[in-house]
N, C-alpha and C positions, 0 to 999 in steps of 0.2 A: 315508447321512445321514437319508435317509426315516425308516428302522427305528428310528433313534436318537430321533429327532423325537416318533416317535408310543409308544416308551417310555418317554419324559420324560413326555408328556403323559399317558399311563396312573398313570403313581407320581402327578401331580398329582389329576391325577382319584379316584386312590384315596383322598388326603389327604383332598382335599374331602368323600369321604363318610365318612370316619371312620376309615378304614384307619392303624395307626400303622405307615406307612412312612416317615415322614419328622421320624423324632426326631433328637434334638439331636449324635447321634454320626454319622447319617448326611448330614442337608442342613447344612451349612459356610458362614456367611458370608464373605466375602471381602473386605468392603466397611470402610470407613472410616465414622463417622456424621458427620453434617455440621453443623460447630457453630462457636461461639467461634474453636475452636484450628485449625479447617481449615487446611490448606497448600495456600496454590498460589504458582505459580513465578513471581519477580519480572516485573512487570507485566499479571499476572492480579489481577484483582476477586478476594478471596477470599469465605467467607459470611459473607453478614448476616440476618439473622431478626429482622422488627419485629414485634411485636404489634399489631396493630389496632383487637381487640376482645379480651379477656381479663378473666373476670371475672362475677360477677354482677348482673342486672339490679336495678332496684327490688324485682321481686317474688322476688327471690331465686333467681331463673334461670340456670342458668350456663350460657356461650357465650365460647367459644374462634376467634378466628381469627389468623393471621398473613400476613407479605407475605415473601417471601424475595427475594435478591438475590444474582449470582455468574458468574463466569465461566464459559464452558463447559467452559476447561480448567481446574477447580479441585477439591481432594478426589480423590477416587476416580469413575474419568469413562473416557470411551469418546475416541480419537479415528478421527476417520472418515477415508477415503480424503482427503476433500478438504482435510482438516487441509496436506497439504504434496503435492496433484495438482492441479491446476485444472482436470481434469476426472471427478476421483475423485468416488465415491459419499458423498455427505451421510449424515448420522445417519438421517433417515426414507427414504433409497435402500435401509438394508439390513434387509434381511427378517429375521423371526424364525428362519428355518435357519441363516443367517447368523452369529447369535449362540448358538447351541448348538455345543458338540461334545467330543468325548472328549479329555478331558484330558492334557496329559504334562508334569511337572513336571522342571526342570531346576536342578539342585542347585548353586551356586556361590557359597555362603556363607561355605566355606572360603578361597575366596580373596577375597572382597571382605574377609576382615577383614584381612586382610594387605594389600589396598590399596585402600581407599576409591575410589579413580578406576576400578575394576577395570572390563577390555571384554570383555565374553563374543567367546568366540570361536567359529569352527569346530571346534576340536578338542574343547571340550565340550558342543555339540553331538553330533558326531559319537562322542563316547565316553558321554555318553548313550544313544545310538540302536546303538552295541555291548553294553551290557546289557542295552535292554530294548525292541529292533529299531526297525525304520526308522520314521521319525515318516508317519503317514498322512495324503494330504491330507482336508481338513478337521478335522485338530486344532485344539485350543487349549492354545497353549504358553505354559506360564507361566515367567518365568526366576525364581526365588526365590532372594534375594539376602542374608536376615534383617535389612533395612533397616528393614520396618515397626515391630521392635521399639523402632525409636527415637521413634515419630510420637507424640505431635505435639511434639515439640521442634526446631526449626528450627533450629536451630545444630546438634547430631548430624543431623540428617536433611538438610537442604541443606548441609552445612559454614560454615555462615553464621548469626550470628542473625538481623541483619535487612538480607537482602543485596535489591539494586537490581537493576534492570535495567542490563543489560554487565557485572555482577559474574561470576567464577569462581567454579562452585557445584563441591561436590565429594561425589557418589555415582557408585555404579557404573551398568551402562548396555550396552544394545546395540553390539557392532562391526559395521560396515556387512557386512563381507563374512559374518557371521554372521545377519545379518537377509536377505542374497541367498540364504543358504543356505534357511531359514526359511518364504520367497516361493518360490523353488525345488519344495520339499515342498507348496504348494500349500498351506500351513495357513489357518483360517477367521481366526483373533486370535492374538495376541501380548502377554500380560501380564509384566508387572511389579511387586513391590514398591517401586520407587523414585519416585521423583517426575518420572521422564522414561523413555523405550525406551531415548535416550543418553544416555550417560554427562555429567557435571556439566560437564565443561569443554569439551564439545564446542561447536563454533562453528557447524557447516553440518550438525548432525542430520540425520546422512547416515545412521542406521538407520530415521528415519521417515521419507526420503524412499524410501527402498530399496519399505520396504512399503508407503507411499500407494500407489507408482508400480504397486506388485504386484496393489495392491485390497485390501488387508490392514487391519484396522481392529488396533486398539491399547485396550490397557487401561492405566492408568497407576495410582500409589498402594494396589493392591492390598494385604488384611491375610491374616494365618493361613497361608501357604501351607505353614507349617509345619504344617498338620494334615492334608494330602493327601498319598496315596500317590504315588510318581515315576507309576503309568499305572493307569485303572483308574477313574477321578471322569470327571464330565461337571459341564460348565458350563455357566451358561445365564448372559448376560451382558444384562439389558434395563436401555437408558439410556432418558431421557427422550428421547420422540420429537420430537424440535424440527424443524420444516420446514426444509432446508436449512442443518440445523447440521455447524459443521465438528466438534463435540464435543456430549460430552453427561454429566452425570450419571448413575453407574447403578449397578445394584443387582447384585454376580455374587456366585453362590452355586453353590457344588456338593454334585453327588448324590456318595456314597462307598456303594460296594457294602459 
């Protein structure tokens, strides 16, 4: 993880002085922009963006500022250990190693379109990790589900236009005994396309508690995962660092060799 660390930090370095290693085929956003249409899940704050200052002075000066407002679990966002441990690690508990690590993308598009509730399982999982070996600890596992292509429509993307809190949501989702699998492997995060790790109708989000319990942080609402190879990317996952947040906003982007 070291080695991984201080290569990531070399390609940035090289950016910074001019090196073009980090064009637009190789660094990937992954991230949703935070606006209007943001989704988050009935009973989250979604965003708001006021203007404050915007505009020019008398003397014809322009000056921009704004105030933003939002859940932690809202958009494309981090959850932390203590999202669902009570003595799991907070958003500023986890260190920048933390949130790096080589990537393996797991394909299961084919069947969420054939059934919207779809629960990853261990068997694709594990038939994953027969084509393209065992997942290493300190991954970052993304389930790519081709959810995002629906965002920001809330009715395709939750099953709901404008669903409440207690309502039945319907996307696909982590199965618990696939997220043990997952904590098992010792992996760093755990991302998603969907608006949750479980799946919409789950009641006791027994795959985030699977990985709180592990120390596993979670990434939720993820975009593009369609343009990462199944193994081979690195991710660098930095959320806002909020003292003792159970979540966070964050920016994940990866490197593609």
């Amino acid at each position: 993880m070291r080695t991984l660390v201080a290569t990531v930090l070399l390609v940035l370095l090289g950016a910074c002085a001019g090196t073009p290693v980090l064009d637009g085929d190789r660094l990937i956003d992954l991230t949703h922009a935070f606006d209007q249409d943001t989704i988050a899940l009935p009973g989250n704050r979604s965003f708001e963006l006021t203007h404050t200052r915007w505009g020019e002075d008398e003397e014809g000066r322009w000056y921009a500022a704004s105030e933003f407002c939002m859940a932690e679990h809202c958009g494309t966002h981090l959850d932390a250990p203590l999202h669902f441990a009570r003595d799991g690690r907070s958003v500023s508990d986890l260190a920048p190693r933390d949130l790096i690590g080589p990537a393996r993308v797991i394909d299961v598009e084919r069947q969420c379109l054939a059934d919207r509730d779809y629960l990853v399982s261990v068997e694709d999982i594990t038939r994953h990790e027969a084509s393209e070996g065992r997942i290493a600890p300190g991954s970052v596992v993304l389930i790519r589900t081709g959810w995002s292509r629906s965002w920001p429509d809330r009715r395709r993307y939750l099953g709901s236009e404008d669903p409440q809190p207690g309502d039945e949501l319907h996307f696909p989702g982590l199965s618990a005994e696939a997220a043990r699998l997952l904590a098992d492997r010792k992996v760093a995060l755990v991302g998603i396309d969907t608006a949750s790790l479980d799946h919409g109708p789950s009641k006791d989000l027994a795959a985030h508690r699977v990985l709180a319990q592990a120390g596993v942080a979670g990434l939720e609402n993820l975009d593009d995962l369609e343009r990462l190879p199944t193994r081979g990317a690195t991710v660098l996952a930095l959320p806002m660092k909020i003292a003792g947040g159970s979540g966070a906003p964050v920016r994940v982007v990866a490197l593609v060799p």
